[in-house]
Backbone as JSON Lines, residues from 0, in Angstrom:
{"i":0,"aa":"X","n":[-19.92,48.55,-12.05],"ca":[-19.41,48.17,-13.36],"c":[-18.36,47.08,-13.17]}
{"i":1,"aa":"X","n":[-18.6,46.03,-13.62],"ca":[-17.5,45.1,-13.82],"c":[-16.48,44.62,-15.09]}
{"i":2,"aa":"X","n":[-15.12,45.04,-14.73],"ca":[-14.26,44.76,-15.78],"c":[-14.06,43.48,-16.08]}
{"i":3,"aa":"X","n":[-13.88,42.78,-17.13],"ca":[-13.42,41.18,-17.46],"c":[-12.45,41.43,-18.55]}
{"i":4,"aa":"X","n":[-11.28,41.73,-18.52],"ca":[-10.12,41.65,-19.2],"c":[-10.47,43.02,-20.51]}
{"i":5,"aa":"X","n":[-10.23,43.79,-20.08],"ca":[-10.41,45.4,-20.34],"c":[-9.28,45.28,-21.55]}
{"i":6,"aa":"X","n":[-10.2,45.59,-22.84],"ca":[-8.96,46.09,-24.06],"c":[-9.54,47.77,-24.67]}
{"i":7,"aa":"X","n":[-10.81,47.93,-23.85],"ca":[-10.99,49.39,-25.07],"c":[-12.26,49.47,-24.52]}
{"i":8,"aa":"X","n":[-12.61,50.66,-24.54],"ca":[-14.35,51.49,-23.61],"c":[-14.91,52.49,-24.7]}
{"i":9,"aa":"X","n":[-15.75,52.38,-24.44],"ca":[-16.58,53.18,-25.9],"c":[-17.78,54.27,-24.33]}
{"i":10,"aa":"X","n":[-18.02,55.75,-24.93],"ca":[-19.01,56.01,-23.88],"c":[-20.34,55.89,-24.48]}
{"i":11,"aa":"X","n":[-21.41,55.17,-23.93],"ca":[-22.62,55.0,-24.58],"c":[-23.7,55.2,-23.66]}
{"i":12,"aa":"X","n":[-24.45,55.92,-24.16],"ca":[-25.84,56.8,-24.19],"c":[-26.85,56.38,-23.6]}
{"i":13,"aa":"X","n":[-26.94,55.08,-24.14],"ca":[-28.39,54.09,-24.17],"c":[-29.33,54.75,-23.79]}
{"i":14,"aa":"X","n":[-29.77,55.91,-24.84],"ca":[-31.16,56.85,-25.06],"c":[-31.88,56.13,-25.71]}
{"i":15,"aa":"X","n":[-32.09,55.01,-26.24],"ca":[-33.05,54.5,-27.06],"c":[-34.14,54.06,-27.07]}
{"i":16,"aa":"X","n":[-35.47,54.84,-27.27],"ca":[-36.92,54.69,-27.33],"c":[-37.05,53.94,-28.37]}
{"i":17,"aa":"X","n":[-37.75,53.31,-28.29],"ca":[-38.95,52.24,-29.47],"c":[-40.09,52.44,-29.3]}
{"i":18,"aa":"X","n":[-40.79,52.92,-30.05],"ca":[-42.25,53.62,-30.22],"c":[-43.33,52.39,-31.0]}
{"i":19,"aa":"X","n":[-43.99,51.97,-30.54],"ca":[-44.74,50.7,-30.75],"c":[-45.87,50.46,-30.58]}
{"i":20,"aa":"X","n":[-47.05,50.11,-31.72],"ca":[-48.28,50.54,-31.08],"c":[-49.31,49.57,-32.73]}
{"i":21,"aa":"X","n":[-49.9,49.72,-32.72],"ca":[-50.74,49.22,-34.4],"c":[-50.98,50.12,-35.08]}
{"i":22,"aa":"X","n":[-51.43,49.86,-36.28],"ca":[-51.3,50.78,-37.27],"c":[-52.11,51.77,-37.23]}
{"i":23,"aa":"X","n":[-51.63,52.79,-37.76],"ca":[-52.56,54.46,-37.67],"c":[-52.71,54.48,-36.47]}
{"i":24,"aa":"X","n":[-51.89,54.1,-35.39],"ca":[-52.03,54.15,-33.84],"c":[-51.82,55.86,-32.96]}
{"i":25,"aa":"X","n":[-50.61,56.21,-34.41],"ca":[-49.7,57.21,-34.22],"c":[-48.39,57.31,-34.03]}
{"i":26,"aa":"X","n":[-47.56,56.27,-33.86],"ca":[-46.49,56.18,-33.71],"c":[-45.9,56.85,-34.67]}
{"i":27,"aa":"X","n":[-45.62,57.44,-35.68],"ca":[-44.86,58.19,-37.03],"c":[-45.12,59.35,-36.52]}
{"i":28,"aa":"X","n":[-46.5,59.81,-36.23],"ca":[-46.71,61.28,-35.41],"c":[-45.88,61.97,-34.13]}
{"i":29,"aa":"X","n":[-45.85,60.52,-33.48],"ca":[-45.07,61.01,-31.77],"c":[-43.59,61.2,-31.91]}
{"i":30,"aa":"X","n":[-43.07,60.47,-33.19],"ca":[-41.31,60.54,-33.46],"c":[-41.46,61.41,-34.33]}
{"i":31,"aa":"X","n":[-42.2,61.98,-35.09],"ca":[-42.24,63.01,-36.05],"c":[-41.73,64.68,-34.94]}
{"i":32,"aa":"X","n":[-42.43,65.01,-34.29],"ca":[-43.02,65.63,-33.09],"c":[-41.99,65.84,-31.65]}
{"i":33,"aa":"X","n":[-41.16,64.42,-31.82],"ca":[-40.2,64.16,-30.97],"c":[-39.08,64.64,-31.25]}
{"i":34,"aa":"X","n":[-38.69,64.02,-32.7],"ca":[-37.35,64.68,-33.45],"c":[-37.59,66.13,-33.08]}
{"i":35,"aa":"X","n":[-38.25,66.68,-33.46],"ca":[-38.52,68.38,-33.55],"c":[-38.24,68.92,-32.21]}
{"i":36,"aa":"X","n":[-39.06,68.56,-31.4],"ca":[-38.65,68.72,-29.88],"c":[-37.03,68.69,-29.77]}
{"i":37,"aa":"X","n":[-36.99,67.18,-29.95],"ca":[-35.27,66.8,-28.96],"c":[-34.39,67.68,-30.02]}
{"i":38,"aa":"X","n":[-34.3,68.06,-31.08],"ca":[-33.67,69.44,-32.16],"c":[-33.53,70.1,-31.32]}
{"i":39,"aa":"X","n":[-34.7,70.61,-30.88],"ca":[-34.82,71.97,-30.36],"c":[-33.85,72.16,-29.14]}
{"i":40,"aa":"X","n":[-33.48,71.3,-28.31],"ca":[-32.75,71.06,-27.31],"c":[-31.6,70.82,-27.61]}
{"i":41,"aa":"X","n":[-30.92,71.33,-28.82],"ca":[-29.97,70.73,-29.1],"c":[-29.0,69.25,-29.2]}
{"i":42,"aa":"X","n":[-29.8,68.65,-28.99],"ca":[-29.53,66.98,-29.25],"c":[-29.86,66.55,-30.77]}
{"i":43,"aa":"X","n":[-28.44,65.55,-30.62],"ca":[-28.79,64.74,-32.35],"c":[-29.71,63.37,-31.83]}
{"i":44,"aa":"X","n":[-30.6,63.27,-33.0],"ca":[-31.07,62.3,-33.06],"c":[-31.16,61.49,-34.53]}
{"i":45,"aa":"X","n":[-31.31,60.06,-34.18],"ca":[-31.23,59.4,-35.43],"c":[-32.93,58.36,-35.08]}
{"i":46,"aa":"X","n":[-33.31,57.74,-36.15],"ca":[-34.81,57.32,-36.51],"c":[-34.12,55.95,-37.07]}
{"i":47,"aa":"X","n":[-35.05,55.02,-36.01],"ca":[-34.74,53.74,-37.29],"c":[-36.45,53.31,-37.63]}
{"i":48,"aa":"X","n":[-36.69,52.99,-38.73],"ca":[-38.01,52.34,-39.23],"c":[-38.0,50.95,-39.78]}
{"i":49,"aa":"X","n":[-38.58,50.1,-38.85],"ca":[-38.8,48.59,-39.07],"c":[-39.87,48.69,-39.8]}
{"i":50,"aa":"X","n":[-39.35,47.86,-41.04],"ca":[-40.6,47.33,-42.39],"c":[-39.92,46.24,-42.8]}
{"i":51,"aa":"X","n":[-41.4,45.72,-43.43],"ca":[-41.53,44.03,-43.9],"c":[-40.96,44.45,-44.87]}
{"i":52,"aa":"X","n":[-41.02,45.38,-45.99],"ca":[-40.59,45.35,-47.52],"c":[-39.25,45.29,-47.33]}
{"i":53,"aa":"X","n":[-38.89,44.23,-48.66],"ca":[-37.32,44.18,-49.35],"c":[-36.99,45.42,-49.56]}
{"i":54,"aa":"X","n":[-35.82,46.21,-49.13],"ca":[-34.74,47.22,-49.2],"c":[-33.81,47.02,-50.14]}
{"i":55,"aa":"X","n":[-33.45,45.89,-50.56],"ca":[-32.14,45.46,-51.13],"c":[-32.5,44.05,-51.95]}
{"i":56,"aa":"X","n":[-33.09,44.77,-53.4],"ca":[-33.56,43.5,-54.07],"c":[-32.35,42.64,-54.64]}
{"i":57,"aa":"X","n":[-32.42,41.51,-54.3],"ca":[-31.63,40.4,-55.09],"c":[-30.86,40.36,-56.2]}
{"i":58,"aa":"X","n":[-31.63,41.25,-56.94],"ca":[-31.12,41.39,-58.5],"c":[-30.38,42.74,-58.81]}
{"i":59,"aa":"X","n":[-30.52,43.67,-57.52],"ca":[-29.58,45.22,-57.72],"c":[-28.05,45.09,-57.14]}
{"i":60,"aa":"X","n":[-27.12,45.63,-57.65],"ca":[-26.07,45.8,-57.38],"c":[-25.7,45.32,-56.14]}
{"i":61,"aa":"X","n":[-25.95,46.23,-55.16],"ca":[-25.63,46.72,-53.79],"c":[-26.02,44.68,-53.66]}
{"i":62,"aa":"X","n":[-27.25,44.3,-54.01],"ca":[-27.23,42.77,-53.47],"c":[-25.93,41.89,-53.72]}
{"i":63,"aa":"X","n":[-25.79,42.43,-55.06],"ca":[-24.7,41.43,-55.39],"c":[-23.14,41.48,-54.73]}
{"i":64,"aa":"X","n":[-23.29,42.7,-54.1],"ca":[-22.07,43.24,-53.67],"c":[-22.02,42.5,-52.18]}
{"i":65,"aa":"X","n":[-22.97,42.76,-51.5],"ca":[-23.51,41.77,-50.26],"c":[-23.19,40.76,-50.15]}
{"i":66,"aa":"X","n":[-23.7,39.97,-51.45],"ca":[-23.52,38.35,-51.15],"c":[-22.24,37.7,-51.85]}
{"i":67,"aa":"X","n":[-21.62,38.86,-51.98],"ca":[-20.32,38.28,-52.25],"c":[-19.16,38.65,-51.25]}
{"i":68,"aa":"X","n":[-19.62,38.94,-50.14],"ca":[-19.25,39.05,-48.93],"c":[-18.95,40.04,-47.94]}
{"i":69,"aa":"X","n":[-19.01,41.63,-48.81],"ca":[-19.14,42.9,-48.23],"c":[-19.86,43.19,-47.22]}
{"i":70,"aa":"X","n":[-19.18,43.24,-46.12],"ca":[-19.7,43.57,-44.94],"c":[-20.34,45.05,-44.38]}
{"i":71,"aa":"X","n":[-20.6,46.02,-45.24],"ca":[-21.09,47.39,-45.5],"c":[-20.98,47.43,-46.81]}
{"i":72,"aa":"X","n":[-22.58,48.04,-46.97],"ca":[-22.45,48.6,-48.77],"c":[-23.25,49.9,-48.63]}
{"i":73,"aa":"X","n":[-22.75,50.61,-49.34],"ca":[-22.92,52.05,-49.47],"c":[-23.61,52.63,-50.85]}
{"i":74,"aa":"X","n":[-25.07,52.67,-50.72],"ca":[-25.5,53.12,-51.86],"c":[-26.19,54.64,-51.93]}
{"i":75,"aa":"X","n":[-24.93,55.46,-52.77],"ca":[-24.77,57.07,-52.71],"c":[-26.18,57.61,-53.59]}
{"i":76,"aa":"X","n":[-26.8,58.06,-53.05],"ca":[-27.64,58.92,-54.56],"c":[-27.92,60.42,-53.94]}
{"i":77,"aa":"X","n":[-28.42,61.25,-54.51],"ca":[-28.82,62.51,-53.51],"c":[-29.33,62.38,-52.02]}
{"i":78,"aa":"X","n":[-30.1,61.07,-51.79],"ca":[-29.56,61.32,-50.58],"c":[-29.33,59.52,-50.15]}
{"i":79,"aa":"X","n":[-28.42,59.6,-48.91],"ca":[-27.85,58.85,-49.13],"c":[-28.48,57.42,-48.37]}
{"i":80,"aa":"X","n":[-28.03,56.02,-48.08],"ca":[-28.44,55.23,-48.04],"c":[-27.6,54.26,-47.58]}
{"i":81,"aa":"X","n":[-27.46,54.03,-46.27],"ca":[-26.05,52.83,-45.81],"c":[-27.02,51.45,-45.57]}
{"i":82,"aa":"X","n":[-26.68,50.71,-46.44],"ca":[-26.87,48.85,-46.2],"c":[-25.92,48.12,-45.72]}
{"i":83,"aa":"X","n":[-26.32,47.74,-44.2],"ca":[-25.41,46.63,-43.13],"c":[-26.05,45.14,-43.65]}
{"i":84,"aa":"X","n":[-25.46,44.47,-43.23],"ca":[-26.19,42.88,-42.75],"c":[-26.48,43.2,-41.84]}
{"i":85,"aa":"X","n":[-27.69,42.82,-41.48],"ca":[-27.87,42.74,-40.24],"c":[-28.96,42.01,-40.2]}
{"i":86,"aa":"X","n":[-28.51,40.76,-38.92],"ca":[-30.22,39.56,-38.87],"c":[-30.5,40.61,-37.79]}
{"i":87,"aa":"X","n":[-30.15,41.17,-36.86],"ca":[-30.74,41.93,-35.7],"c":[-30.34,43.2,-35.87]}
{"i":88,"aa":"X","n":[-30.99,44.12,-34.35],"ca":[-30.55,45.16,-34.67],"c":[-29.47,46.02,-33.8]}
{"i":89,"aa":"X","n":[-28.07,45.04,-34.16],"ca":[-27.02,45.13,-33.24],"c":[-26.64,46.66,-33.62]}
{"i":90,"aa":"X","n":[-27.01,46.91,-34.56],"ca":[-26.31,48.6,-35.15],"c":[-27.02,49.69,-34.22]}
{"i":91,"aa":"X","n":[-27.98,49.73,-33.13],"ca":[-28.11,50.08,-32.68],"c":[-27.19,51.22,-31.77]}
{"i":92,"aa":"X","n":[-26.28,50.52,-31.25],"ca":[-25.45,50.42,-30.32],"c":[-24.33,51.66,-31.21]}
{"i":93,"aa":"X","n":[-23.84,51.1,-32.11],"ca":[-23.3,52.35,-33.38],"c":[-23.73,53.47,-33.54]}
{"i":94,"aa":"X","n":[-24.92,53.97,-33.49],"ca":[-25.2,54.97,-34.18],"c":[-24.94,56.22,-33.33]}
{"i":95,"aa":"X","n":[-23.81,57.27,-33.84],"ca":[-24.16,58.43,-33.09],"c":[-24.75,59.22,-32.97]}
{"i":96,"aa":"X","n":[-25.81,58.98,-32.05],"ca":[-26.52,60.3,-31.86],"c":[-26.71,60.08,-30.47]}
{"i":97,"aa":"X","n":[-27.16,60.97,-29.84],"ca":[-27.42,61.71,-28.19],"c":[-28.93,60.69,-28.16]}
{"i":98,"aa":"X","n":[-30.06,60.65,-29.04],"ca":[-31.29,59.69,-29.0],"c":[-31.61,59.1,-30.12]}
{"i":99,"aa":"X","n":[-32.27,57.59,-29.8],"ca":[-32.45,56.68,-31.37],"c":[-34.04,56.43,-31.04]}
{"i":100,"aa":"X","n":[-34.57,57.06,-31.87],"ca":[-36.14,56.66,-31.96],"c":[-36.32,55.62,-32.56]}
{"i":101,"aa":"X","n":[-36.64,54.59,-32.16],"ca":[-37.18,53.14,-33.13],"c":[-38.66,53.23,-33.38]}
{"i":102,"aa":"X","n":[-39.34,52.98,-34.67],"ca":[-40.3,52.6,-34.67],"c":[-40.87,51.33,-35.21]}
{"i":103,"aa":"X","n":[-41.04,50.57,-34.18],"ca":[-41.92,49.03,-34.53],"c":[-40.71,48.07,-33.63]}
{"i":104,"aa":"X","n":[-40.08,46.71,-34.52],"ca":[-40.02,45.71,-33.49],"c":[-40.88,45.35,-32.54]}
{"i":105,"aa":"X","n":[-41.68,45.08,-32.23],"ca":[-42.37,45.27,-31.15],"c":[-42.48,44.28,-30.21]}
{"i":106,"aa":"X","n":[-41.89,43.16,-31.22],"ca":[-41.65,41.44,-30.53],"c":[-39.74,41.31,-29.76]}
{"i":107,"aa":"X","n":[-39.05,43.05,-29.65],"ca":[-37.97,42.97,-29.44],"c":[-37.76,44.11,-27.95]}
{"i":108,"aa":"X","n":[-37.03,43.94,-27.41],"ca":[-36.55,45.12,-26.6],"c":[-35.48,45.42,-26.87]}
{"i":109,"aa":"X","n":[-35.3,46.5,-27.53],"ca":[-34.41,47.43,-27.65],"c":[-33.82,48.83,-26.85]}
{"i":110,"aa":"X","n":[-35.04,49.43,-26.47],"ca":[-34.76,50.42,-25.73],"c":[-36.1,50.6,-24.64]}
{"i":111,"aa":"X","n":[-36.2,51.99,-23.77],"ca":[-38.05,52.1,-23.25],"c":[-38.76,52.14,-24.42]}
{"i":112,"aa":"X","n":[-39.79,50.94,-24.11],"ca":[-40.65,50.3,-25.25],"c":[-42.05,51.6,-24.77]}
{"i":113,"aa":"X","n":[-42.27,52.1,-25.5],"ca":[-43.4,53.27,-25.01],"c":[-44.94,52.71,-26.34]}
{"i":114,"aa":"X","n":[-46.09,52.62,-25.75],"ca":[-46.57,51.83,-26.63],"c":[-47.84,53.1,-26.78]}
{"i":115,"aa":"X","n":[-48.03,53.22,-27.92],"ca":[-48.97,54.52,-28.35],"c":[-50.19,54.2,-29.3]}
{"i":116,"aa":"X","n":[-51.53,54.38,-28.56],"ca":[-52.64,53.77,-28.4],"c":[-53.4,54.7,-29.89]}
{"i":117,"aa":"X","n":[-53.33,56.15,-29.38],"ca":[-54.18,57.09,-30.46],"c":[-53.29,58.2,-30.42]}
{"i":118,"aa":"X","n":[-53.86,58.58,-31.82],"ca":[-52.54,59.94,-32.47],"c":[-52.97,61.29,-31.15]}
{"i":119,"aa":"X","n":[-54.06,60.71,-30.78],"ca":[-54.54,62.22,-29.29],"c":[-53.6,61.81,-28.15]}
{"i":120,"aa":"X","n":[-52.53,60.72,-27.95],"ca":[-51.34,61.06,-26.72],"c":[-50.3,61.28,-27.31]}
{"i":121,"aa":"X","n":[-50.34,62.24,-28.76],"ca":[-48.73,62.03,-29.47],"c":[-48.06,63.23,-28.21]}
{"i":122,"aa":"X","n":[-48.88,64.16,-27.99],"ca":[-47.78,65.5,-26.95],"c":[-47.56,64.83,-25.74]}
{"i":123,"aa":"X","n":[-48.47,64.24,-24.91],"ca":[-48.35,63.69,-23.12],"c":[-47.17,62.82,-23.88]}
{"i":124,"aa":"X","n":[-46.94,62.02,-24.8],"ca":[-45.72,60.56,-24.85],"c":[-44.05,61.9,-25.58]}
{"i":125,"aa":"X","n":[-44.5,62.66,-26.66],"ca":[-43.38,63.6,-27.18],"c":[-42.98,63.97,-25.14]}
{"i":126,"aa":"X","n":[-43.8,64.57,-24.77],"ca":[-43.18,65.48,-23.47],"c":[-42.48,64.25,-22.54]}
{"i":127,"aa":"X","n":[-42.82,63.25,-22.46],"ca":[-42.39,61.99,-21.62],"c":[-41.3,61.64,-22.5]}
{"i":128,"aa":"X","n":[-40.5,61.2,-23.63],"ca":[-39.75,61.13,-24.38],"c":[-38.48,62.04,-24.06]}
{"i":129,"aa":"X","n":[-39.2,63.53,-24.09],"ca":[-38.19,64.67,-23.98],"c":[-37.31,64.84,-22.61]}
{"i":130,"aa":"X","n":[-38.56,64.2,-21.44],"ca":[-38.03,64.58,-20.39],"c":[-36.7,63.82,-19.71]}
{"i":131,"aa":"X","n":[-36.86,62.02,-20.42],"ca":[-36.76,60.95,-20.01],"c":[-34.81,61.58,-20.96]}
{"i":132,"aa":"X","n":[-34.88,61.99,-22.24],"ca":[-33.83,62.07,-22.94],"c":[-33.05,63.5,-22.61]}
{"i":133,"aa":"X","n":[-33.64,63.89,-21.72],"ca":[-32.59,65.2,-21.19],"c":[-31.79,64.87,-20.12]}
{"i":134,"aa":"X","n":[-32.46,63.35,-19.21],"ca":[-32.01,62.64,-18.19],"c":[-30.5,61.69,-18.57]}
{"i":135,"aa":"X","n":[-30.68,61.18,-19.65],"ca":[-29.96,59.7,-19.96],"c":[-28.4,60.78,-21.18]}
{"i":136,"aa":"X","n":[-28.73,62.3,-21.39],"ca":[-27.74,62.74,-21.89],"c":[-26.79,62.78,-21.09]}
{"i":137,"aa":"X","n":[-27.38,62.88,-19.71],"ca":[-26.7,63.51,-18.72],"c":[-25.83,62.55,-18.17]}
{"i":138,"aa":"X","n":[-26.39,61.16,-17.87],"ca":[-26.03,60.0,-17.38],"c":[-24.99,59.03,-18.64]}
{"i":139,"aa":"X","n":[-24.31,59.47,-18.84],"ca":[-23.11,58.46,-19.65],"c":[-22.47,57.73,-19.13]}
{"i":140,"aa":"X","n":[-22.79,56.3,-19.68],"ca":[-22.05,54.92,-18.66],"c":[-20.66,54.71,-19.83]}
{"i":141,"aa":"X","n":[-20.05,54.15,-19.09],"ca":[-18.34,53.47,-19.38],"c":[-19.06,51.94,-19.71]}
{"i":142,"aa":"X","n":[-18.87,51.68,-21.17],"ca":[-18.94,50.23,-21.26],"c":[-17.57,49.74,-21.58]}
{"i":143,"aa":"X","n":[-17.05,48.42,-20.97],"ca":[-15.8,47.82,-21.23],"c":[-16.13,47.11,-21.96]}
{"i":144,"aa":"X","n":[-15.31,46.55,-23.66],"ca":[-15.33,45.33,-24.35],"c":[-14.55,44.77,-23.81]}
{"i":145,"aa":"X","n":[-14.64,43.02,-24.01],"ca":[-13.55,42.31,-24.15],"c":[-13.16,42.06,-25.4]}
{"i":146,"aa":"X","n":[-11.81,41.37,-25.28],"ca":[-10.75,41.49,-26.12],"c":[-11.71,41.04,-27.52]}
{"i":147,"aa":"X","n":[-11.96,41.57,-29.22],"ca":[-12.86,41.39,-29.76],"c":[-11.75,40.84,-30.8]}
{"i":148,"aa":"X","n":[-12.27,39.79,-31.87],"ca":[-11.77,39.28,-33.09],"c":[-11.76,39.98,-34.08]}
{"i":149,"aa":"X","n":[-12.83,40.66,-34.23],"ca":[-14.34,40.9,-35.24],"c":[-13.57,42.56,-35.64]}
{"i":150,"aa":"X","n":[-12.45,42.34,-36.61],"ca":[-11.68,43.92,-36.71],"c":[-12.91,45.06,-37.19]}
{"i":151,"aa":"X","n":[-14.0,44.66,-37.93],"ca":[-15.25,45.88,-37.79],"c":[-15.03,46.46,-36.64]}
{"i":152,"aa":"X","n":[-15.39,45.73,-35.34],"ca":[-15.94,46.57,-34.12],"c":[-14.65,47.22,-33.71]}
{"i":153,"aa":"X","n":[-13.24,47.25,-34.19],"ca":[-12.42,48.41,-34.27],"c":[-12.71,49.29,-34.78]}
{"i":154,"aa":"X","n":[-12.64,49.09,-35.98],"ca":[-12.9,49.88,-37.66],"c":[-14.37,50.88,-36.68]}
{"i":155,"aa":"X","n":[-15.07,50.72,-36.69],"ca":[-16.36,50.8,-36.08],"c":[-16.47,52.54,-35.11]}
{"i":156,"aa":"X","n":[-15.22,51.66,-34.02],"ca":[-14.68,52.76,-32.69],"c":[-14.15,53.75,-33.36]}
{"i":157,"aa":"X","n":[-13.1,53.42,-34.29],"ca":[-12.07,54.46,-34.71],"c":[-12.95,55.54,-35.2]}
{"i":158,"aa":"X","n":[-14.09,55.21,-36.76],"ca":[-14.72,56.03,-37.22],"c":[-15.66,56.51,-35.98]}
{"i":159,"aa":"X","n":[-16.02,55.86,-35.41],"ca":[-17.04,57.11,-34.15],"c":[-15.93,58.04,-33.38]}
{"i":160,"aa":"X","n":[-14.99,57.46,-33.2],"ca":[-14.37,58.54,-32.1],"c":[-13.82,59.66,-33.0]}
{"i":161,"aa":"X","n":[-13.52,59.57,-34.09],"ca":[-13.22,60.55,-34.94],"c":[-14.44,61.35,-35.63]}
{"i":162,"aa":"X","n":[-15.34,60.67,-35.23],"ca":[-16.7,61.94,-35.37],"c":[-17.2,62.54,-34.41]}
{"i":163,"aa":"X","n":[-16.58,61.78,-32.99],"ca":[-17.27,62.15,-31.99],"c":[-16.41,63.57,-31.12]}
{"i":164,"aa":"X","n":[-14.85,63.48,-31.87],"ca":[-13.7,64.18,-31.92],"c":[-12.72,63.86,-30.58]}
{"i":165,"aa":"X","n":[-13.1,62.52,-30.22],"ca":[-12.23,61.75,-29.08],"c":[-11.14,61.59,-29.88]}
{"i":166,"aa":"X","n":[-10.16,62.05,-29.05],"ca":[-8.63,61.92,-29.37],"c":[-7.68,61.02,-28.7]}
{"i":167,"aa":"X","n":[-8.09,60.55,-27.93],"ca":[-7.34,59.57,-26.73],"c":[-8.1,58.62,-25.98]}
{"i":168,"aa":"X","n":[-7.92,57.13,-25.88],"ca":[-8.8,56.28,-25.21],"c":[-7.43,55.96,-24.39]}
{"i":169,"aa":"X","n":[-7.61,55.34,-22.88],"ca":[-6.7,55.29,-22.1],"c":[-7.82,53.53,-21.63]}
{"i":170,"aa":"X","n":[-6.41,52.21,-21.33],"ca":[-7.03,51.73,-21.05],"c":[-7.2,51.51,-19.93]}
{"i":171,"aa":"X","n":[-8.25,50.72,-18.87],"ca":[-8.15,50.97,-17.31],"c":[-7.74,49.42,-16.77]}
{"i":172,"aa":"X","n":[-6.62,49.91,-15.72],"ca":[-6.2,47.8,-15.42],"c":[-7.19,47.31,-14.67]}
């Protein structure tokens, strides 16, 4: 691990599968199947789903709130719904959970890109998933930032470490 002017360390996971394959391939089946599994093991997991459709039409609120420069918008209904900017998928890296199932990107690397042919390897890829994420819980790397502008990626730390119930970051010279 190499330090370059050490202001603050976050511990990160980098469990992240991306499940990738063509359509009706099975991919929704093997993270369907997976979640349930990695539950069962007591691990949190979070799901991201890449789609072409508009999320955040132009003409609804939450847009207007966006493009008038809100850097998080929060749209509450029974259940709930967080809208980032985001041209990529730097939020990755944010999200707490122990594993992040991606499904699609497929023109990106994000995490082990596992590519799933027919819904008949959803258990051989779920059991390879499970085994691979009981490994990488275990293995927690020390990432160092450098010194950052960008007061989010404070804002950011503070709210994870207070969910994560870290009480003390110490920095290293």
């Amino acid at each position: 691990m190499s330090i370059h002017n050490p202001s603050i360390f976050l511990v990160n996971m980098d469990c992240i599968f991306q499940i990738v394959g063509r359509k009706d391939s099975g991919k929704t089946l093997v993270i369907e199947r997976a979640v349930s599994a990695l539950k069962r093991r007591g691990l949190t997991v979070a799901t991201v789903k890449h789609t072409h459709h508009e999320i955040n039409p132009s003409r609804k609120d939450t847009a207007r709130f966006m493009n008038a420069g809100s850097d998080v918008t929060i749209l509450h209904s029974n259940d709930c719904a967080l809208l980032w900017r985001c041209s990529t998928p730097d939020y990755l890296d944010l999200i707490p959970a122990d594993v992040v199932l991606v499904e699609g990107f497929a023109n990106r690397d994000l995490g082990k890109k596992i590519v799933v042919n027919d819904p008949s390897d959803a258990d051989r890829i779920v059991k390879e998933i499970v085994e691979e994420a009981s490994q990488c819980k275990l293995e927690a790397s020390v990432e160092v930032f450098p010194k950052q502008k960008d007061k989010m990626v404070y804002m950011t730390l503070y709210k994870l470490m207070k969910k994560w119930g870290i009480k003390e970051v110490k920095l290293l010279d």
